[in-house]
Residue frames relative to the residue before (quaternion, step in Angstrom):
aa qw qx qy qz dx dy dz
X 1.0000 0.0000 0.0000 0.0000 0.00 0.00 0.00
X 0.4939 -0.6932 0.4771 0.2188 3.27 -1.01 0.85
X 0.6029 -0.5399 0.4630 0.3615 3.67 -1.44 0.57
X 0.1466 -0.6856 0.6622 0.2645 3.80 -0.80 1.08
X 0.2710 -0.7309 0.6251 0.0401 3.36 -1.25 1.36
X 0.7378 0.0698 0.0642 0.6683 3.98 0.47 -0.71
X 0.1365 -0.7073 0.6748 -0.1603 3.27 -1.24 1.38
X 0.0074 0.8060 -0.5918 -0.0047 3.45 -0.26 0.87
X 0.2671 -0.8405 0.4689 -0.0487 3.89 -0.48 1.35
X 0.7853 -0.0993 0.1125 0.6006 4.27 -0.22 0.55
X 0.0171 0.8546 -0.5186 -0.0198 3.45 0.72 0.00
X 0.3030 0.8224 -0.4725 0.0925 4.02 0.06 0.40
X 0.0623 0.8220 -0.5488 0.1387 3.85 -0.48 1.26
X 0.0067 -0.8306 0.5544 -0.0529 3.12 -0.88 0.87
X 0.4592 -0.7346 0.4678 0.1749 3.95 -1.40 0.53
X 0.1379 -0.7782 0.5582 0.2523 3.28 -0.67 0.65
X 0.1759 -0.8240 0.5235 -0.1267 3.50 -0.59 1.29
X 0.5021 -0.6624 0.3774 0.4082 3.88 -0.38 0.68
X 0.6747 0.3919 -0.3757 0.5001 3.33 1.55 -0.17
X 0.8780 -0.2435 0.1391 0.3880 3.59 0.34 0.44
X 0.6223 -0.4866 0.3479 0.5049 3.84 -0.48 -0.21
X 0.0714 -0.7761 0.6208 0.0846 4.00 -0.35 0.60
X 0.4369 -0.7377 0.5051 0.0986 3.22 -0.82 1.93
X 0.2053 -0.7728 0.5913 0.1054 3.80 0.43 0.81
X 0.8582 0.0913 0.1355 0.4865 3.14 -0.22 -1.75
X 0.1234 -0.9254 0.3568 -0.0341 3.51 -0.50 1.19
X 0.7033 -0.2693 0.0870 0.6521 3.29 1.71 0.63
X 0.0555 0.8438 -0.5279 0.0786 3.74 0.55 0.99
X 0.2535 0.7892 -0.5517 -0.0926 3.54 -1.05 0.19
X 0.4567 0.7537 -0.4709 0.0401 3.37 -0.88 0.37
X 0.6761 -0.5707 0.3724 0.2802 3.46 -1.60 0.97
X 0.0114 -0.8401 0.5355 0.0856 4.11 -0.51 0.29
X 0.4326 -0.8074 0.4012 0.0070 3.72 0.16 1.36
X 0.2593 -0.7245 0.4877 0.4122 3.82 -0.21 1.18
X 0.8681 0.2413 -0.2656 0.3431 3.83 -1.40 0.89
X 0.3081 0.7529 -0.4270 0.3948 3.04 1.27 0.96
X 0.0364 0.6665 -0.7194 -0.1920 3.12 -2.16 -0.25
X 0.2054 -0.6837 0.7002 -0.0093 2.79 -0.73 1.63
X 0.1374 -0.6107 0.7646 0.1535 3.66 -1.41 1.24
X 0.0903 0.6359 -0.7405 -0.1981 3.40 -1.81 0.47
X 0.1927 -0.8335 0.5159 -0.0451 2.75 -1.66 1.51
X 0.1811 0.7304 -0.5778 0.3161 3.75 -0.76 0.70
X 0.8097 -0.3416 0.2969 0.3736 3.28 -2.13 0.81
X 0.4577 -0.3751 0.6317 0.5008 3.41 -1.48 -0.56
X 0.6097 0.3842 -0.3641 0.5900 3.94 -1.26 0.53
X 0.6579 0.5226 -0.4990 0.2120 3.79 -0.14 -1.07
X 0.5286 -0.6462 0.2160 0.5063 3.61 1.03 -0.18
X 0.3200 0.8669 -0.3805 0.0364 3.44 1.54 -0.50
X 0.6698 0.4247 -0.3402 0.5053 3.78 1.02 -0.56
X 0.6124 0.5093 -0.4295 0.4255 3.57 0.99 -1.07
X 0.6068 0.4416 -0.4479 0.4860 4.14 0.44 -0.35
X 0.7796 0.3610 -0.4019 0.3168 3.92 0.37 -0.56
X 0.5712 0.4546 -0.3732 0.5726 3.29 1.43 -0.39
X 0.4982 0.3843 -0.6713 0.3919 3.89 -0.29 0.19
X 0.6188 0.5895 -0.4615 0.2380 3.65 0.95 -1.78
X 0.6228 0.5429 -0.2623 0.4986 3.57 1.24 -1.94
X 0.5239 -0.5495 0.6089 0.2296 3.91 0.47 -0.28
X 0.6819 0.6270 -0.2527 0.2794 3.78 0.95 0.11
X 0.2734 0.8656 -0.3615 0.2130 3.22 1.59 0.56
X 0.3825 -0.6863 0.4712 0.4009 3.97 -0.85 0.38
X 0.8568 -0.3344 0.2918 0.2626 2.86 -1.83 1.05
X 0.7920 0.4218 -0.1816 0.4023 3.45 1.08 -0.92
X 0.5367 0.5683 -0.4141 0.4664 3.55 1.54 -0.17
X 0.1436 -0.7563 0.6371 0.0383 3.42 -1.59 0.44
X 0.3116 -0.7281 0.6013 0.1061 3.40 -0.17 1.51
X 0.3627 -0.7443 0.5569 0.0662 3.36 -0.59 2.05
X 0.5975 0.1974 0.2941 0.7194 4.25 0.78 -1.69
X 0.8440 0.2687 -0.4457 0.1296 2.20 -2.50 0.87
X 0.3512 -0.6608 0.6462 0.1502 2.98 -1.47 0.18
X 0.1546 -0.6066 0.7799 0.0023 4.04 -1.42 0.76
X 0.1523 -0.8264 0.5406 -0.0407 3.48 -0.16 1.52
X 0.1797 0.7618 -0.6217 -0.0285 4.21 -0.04 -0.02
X 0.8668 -0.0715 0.0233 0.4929 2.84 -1.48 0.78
X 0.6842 -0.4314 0.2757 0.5193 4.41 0.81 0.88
X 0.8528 0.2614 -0.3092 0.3300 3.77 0.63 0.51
X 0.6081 -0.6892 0.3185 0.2317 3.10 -0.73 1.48
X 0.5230 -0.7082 0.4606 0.1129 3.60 -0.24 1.36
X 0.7014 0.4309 -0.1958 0.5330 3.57 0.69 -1.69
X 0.5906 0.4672 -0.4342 0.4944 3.85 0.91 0.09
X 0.6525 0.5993 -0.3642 0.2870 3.49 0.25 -0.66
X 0.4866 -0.5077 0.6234 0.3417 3.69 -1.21 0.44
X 0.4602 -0.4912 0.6033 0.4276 3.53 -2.10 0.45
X 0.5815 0.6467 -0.4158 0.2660 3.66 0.37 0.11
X 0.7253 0.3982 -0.1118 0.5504 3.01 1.83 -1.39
X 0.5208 0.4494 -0.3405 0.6410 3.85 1.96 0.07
X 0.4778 0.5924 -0.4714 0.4455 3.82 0.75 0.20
X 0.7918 0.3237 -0.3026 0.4204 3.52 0.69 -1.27
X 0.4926 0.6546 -0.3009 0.4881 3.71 1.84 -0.34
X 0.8459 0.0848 -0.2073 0.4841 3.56 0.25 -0.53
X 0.5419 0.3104 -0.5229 0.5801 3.14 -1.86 1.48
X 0.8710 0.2014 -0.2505 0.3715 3.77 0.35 -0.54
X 0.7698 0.2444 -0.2156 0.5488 3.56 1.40 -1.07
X 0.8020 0.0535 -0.0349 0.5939 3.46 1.40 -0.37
X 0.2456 -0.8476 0.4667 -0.0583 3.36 -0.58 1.70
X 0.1508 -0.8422 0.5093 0.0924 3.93 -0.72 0.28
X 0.2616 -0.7720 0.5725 0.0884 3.54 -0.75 1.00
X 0.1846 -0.8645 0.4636 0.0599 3.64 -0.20 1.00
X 0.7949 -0.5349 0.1323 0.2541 3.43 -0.91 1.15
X 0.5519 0.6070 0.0780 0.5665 2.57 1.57 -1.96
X 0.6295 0.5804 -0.4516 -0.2507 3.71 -0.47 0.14
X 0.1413 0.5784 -0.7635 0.2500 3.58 -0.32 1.64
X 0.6989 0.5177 -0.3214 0.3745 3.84 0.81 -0.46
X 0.5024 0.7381 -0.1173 0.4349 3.32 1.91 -0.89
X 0.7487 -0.1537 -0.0188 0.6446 3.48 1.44 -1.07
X 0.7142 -0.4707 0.4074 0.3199 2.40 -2.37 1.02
X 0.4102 -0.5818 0.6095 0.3490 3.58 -1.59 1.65
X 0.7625 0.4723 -0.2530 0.3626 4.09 0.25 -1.40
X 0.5144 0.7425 -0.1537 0.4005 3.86 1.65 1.17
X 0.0313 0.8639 -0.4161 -0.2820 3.33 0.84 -0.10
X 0.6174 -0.6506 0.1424 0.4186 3.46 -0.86 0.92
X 0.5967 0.5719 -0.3692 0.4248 3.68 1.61 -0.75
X 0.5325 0.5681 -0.3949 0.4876 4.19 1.25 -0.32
X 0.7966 0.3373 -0.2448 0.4378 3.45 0.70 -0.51
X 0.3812 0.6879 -0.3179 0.5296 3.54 1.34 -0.17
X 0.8134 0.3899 -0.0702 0.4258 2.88 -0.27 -2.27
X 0.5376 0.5182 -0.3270 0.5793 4.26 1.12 -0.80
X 0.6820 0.2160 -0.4825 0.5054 4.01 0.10 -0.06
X 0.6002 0.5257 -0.4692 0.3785 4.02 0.59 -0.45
X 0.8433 0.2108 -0.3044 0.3895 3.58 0.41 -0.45
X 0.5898 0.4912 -0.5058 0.3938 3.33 1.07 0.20
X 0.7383 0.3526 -0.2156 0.5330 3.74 0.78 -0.97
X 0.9216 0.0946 -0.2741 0.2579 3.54 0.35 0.20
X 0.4810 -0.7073 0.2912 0.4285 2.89 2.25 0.92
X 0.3669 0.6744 -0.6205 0.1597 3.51 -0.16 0.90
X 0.6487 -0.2444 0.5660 0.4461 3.63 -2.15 -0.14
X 0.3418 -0.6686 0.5260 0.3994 2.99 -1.43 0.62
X 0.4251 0.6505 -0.4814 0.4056 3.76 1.21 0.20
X 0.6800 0.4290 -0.3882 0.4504 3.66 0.73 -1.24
X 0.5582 0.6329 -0.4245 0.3281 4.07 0.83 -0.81
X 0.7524 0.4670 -0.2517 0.3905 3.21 0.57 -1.75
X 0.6770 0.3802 -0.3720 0.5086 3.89 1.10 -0.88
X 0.6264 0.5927 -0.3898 0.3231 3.49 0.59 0.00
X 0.5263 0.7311 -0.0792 0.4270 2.95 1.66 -1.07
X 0.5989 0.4926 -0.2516 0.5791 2.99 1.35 -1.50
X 0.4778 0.7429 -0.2907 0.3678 3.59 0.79 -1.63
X 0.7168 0.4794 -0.1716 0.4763 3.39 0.22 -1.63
X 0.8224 0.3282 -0.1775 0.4294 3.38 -0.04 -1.63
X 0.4424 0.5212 -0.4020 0.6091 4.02 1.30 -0.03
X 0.6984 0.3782 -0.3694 0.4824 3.88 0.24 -0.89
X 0.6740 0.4163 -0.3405 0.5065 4.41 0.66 -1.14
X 0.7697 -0.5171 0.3507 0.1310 3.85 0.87 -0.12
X 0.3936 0.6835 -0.3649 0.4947 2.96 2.15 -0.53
X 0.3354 -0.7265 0.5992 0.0240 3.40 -1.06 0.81
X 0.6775 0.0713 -0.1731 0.7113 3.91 -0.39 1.35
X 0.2152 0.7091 -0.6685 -0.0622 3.75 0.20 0.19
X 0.4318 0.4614 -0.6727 0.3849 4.23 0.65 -0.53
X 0.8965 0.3445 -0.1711 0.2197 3.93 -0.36 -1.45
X 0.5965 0.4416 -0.4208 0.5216 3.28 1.50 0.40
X 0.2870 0.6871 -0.6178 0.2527 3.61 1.38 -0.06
X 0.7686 0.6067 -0.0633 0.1931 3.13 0.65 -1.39
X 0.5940 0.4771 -0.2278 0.6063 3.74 1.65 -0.60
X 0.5529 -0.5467 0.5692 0.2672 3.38 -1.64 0.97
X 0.7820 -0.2612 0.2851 0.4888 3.84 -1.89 -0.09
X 0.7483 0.5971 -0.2242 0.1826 2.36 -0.06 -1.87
X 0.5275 0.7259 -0.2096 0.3884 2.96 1.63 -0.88
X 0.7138 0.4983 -0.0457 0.4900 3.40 0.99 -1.14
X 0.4267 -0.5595 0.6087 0.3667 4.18 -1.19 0.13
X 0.6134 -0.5932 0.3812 0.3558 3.36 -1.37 -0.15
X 0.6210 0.3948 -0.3761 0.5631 3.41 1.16 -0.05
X 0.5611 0.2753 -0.5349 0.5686 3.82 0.51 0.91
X 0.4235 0.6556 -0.5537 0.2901 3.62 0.48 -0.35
X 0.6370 0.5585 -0.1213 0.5173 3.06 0.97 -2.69
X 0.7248 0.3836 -0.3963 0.4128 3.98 -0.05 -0.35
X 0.5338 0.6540 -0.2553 0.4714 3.33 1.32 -0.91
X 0.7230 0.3946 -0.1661 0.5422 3.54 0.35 -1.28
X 0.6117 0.5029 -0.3754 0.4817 4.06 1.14 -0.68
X 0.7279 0.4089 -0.3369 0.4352 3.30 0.82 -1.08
X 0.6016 0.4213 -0.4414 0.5155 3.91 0.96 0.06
X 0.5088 0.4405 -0.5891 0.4474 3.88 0.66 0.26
X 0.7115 0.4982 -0.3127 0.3844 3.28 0.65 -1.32
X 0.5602 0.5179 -0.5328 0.3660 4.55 0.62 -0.60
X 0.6454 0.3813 -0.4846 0.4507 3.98 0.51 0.07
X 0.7213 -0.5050 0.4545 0.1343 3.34 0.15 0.12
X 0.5075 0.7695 -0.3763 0.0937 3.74 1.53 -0.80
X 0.4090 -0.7568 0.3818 0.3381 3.12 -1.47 0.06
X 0.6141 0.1408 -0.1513 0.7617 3.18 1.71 0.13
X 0.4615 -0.6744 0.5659 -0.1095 2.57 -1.64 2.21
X 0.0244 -0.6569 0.7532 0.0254 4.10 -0.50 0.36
X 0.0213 0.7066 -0.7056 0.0490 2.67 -1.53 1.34
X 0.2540 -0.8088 0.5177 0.1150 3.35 0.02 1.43
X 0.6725 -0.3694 0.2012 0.6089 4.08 -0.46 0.65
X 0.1328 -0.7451 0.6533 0.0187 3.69 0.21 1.25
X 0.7604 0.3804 -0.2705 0.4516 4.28 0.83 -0.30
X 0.2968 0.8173 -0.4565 0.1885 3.44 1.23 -0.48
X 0.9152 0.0836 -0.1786 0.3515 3.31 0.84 -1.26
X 0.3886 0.7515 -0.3741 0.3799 3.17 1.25 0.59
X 0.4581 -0.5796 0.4941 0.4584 3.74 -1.03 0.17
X 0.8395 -0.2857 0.3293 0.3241 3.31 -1.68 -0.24
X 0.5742 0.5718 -0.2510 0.5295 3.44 0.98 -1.11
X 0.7502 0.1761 -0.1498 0.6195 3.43 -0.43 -1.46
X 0.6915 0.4031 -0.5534 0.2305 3.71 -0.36 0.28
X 0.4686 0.5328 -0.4403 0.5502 3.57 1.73 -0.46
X 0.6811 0.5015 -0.4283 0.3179 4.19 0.45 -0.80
X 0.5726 0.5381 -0.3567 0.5054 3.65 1.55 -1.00
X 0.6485 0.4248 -0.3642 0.5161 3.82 0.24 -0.42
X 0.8215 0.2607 -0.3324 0.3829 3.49 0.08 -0.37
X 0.4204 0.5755 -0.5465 0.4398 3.24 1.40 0.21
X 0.7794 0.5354 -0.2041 0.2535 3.33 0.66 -1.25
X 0.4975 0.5925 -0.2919 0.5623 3.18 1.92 -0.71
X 0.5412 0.4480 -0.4633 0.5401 4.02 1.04 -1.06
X 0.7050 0.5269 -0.4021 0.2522 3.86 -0.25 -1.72
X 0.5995 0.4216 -0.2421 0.6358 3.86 1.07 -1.42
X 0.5682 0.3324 -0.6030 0.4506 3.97 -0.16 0.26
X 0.9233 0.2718 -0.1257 0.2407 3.78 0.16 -1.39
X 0.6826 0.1965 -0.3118 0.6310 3.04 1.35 0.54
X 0.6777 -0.6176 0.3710 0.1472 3.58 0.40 1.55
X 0.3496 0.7990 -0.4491 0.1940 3.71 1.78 0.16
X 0.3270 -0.6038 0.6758 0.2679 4.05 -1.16 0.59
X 0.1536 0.8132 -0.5478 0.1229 3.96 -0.60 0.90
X 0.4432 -0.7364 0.4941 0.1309 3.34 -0.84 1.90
X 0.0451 0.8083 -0.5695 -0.1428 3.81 0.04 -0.08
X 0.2296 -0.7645 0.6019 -0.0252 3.76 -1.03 1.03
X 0.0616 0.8031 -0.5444 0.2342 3.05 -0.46 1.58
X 0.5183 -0.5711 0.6148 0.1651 3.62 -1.55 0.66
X 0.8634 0.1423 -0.0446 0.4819 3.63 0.91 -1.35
X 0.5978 -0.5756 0.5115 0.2230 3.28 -1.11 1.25
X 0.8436 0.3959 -0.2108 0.2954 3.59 0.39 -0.90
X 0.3858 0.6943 -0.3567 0.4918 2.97 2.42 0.22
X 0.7717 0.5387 -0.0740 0.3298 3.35 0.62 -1.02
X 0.2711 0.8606 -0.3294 0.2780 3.33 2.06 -0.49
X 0.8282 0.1603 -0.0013 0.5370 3.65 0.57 -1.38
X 0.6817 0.5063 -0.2935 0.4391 3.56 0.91 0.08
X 0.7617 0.3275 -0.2581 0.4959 3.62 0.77 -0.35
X 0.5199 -0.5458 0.5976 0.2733 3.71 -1.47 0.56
X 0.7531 -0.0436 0.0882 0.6505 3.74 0.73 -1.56
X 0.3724 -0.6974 0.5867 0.1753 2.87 -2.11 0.49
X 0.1524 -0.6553 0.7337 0.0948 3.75 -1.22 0.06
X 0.0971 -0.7551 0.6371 -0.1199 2.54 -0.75 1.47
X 0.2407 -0.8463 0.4699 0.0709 3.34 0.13 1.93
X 0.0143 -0.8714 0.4892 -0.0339 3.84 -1.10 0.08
X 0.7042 -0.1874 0.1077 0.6762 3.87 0.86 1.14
X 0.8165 -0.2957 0.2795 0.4097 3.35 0.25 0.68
X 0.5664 0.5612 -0.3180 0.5130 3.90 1.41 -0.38
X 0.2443 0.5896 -0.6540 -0.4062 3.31 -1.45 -1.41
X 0.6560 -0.6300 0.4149 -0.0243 2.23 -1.44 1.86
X 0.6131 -0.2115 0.1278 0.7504 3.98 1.71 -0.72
X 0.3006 -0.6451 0.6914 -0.1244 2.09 -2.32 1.42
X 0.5896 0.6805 -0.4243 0.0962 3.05 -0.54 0.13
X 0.6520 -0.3763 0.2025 0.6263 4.58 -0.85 -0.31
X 0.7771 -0.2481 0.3571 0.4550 3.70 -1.87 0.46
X 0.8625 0.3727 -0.1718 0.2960 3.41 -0.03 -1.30
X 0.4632 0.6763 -0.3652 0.4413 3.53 2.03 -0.18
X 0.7916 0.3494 -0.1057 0.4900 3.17 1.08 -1.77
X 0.6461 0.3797 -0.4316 0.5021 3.87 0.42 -0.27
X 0.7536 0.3983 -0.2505 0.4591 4.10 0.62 -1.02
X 0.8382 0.1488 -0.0018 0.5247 3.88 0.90 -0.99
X 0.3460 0.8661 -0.3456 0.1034 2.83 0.91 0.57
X 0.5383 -0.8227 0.1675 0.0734 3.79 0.05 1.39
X 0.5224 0.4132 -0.1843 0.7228 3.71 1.69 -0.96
X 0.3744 -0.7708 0.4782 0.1923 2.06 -1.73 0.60
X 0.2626 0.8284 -0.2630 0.4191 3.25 1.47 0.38
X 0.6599 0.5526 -0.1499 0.4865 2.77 1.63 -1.79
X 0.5254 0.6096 -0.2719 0.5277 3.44 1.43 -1.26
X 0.6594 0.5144 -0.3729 0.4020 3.66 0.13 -1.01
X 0.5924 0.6647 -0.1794 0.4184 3.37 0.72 -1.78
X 0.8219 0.3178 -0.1844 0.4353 3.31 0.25 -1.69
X 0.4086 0.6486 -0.2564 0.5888 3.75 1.64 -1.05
X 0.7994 0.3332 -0.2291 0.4443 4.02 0.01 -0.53
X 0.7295 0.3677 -0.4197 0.3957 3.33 1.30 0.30
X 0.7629 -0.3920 0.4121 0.3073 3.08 -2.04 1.02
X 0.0165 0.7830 -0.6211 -0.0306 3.85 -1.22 1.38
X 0.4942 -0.4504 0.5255 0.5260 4.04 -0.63 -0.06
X 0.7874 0.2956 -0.3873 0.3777 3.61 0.38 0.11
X 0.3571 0.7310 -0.4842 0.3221 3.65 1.44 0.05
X 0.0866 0.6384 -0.7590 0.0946 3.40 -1.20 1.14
X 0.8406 0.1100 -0.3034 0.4350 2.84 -1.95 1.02
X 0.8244 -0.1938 0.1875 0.4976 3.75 -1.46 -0.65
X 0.3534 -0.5915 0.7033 0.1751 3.68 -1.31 0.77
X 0.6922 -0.5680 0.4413 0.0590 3.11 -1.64 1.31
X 0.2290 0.8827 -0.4069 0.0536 3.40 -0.32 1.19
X 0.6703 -0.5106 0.3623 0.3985 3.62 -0.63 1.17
X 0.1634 -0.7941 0.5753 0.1082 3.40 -0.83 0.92
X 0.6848 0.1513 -0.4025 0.5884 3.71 -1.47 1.42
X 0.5811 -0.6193 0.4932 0.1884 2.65 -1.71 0.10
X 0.5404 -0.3831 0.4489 0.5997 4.14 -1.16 -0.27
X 0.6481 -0.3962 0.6002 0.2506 3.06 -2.24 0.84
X 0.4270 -0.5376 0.6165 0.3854 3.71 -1.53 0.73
X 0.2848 -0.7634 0.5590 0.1534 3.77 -1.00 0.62
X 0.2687 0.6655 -0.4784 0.5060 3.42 1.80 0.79
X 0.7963 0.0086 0.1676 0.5811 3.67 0.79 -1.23
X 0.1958 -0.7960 0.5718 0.0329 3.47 1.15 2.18
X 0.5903 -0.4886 0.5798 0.2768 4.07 -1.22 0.34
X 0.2334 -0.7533 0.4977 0.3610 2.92 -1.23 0.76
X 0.5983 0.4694 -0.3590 0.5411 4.28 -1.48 0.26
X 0.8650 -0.3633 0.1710 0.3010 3.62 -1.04 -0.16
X 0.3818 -0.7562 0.4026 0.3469 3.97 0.47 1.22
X 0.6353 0.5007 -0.3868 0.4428 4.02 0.97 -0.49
X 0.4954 0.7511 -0.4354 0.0303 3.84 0.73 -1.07
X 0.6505 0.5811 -0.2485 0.4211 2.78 1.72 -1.38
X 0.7904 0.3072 -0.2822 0.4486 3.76 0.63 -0.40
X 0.5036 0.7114 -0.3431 0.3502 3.56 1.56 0.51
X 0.0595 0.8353 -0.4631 -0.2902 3.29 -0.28 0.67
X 0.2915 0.7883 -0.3966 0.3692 3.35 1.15 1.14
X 0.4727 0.7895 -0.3492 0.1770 3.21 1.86 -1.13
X 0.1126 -0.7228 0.6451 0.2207 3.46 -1.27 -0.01
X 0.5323 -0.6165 0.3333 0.4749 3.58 -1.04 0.24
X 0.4816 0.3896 -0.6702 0.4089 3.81 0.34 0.34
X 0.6885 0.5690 -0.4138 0.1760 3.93 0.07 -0.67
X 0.6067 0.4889 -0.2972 0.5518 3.41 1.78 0.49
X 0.7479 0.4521 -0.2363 0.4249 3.29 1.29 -0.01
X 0.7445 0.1326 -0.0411 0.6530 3.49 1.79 -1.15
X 0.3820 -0.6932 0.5209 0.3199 3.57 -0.89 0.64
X 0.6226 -0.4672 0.5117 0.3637 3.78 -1.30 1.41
X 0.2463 -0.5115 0.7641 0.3063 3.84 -1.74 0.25
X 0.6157 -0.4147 0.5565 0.3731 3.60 -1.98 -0.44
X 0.1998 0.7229 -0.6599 -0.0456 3.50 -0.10 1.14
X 0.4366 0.8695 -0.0454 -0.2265 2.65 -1.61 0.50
X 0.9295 -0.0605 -0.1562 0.3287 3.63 -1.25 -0.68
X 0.7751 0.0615 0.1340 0.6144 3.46 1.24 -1.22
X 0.8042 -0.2761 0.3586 0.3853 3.50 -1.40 -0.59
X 0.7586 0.0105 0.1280 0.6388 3.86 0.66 0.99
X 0.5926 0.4015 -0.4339 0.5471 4.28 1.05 -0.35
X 0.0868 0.6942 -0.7131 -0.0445 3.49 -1.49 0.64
X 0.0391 -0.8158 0.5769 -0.0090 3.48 -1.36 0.58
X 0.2982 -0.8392 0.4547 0.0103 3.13 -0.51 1.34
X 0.0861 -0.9019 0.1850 -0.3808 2.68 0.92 2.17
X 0.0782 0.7423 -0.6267 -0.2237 4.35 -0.09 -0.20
X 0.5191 0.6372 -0.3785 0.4258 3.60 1.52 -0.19
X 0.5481 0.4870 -0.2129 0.6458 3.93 1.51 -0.16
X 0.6184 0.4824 -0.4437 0.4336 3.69 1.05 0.27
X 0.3790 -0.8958 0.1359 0.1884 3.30 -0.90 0.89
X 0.1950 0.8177 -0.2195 0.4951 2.38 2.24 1.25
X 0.5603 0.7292 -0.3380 0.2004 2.95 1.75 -1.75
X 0.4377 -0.6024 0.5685 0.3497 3.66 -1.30 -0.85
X 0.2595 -0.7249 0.4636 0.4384 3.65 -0.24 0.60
X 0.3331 -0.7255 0.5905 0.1183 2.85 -1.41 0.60
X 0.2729 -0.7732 0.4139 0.3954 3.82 -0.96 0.11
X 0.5328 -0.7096 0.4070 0.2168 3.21 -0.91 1.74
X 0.4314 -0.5735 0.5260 0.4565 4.02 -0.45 0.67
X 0.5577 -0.7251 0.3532 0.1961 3.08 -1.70 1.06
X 0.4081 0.4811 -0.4839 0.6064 3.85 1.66 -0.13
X 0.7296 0.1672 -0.4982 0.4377 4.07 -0.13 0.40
X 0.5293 0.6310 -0.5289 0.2050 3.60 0.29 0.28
X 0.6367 0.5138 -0.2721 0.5066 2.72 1.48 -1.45
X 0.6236 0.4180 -0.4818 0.4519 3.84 0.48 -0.36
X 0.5670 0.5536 -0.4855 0.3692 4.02 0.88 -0.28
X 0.5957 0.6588 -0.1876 0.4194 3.29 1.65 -0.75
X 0.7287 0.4467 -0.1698 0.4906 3.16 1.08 -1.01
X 0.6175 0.4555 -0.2467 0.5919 3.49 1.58 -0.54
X 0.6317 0.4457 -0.4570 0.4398 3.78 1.10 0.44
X 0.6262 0.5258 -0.2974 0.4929 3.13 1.29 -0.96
X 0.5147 0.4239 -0.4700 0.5783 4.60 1.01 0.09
X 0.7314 0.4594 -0.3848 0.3255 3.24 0.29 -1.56
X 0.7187 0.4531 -0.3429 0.4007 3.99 1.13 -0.57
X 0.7501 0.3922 -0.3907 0.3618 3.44 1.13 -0.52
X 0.5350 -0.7233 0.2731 0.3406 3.50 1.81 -0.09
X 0.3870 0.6519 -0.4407 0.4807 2.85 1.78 1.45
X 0.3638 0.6250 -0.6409 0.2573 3.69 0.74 0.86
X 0.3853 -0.7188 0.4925 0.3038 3.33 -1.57 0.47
């Protein structure tokens, strides 16, 4: 059994807003393992950044952490002062941000802004920074890093930008990496190179890294488990091969259904309605309304996590053993199919 390293517990956060209190986060939990990749996935809105930034301590003035605990290494984060999460993040837990032109300073060269997290967070020379520096920007891929130490953003495409801004998560040293959609804005190419940088970086320095994503099909070869995140919930948890091969919500279905195949013709499948207003969350299950799975308890009582396997939960009335069976759409059968045929030769992960 892996080391548990970060332990998130009732998680509950909410906005004050001129319209009213917005339930963001509505009871989160989960367990984050030292060398992992945990993907959490889900709509925009689903809350998925607002849980990594409480972790990072970086919420706005206006949020109000309702419950819970953010456990690291046995201490509760959500206690701590920005003074005492100042000396924590960048060194024990770092964050890659969606955005990077927004990430670094334009009036900076990239080695000044690098080389500034080496001597503040891990006390170096300013000699030991700059060869480290290099070090770094040789490991993300930058090419000439001695002579680009030296040139501002602007200077750079956006997929060196993104390697740039990784290799400043990476001068502290952290033990858990957040990567907020680190590909969002990138094309297809450079977003397959950013993942496999990241998949190389977590082989050689043993790193535990949360990765935040929109798409399921992003996450395919990079993550150990998924979270699958839903109004402020997640709705299922469980390993790569639970949620793409067995995968239990429907929500999940939708999700997986909405991605792009080598056999996709014409329109791609898309979840009908929209998220609930989390000003005034429904009552029973926050999906029912776009489910066409729903039963009538799923308007009246929210599903618990029952559950499915070793480590798979799903937050489900279809997992009650009361439910009715139901017929499962046929692009998840065949993945039920494809997850019997690992699960027999003993290639699940």
């Amino acid at each position: 059994m892996q080391d548990l390293l970060l332990s998130v517990k009732d998680l509950r956060i909410s906005f004050q807003t001129f319209a009213g209190k917005l339930q963001a986060i509505r009871g989160v939990n989960f367990d984050l393992y030292q060398g992992e990749t945990l993907a959490i996935v889900g709509e925009s809105g689903s809350g998925k950044t607002v849980t990594v930034r409480s972790i990072m301590g970086l919420l706005s003035k206006n949020a109000l952490i309702e419950s819970g605990e953010v456990l690291f290494q046995g201490e509760d984060l959500l206690k701590k002062s920005n003074r005492e999460m100042e000396k924590i993040r960048g060194k024990e837990i770092a964050m890659i941000f969606q955005d990077p032109m927004t990430s670094l300073n334009p009036t900076l060269t990239i080695g000044s802004q690098i080389t500034e997290v080496l001597e503040k967070k891990r006390k170096m020379s300013r000699s030991q920074s700059v060869d480290e520096a290099i070090n770094l920007l040789d490991l993300c891929g930058i090419s000439n890093p001695k002579e680009r130490m030296k040139q501002y953003p602007h200077q750079f495409s956006g997929g060196q930008r993104q390697r740039i801004v990784i290799a400043i998560a990476l001068a502290g040293d952290p033990a858990v990496l957040i990567a907020d959609e680190p590909t969002t804005a990138l094309d297809v190419t450079i977003q397959a190179q950013i993942i496999e940088l990241l998949k190389k970086i977590q082989a050689e320095k043993k790193m535990t890294i949360i990765f935040i994503t929109h798409d399921l099909g992003v996450v395919a070869n990079v993550a150990d488990r998924v979270a699958v995140m839903y109004a402020g919930k997640i709705v299922e948890i469980g390993s790569v091969d639970d949620i793409y091969y067995h995968p239990q919500h429907p929500y999940t279905w939708g999700l997986l259904n909405s991605m792009p195949t080598p056999e996709s013709t014409g329109r791609l499948y898309a979840i009908p309605g929209t998220p609930p207003d989390l000003l005034n969350p429904p009552a029973g299950d926050a999906f029912a309304y776009r489910n066409e799975f729903a039963l009538a308890i799923d308007f009246e009582k929210e599903p618990p996590l029952f559950e499915v396997g070793p480590g798979h939960y799903a937050a489900t009335w279809l997992l009650h053993p009361q439910a009715p069976s139901i017929d499962v759409p046929p692009t998840i059968q065949e993945r039920y199919k494809h997850f019997a045929e690992k699960q027999k030769r003993g290639e699940l992960s």
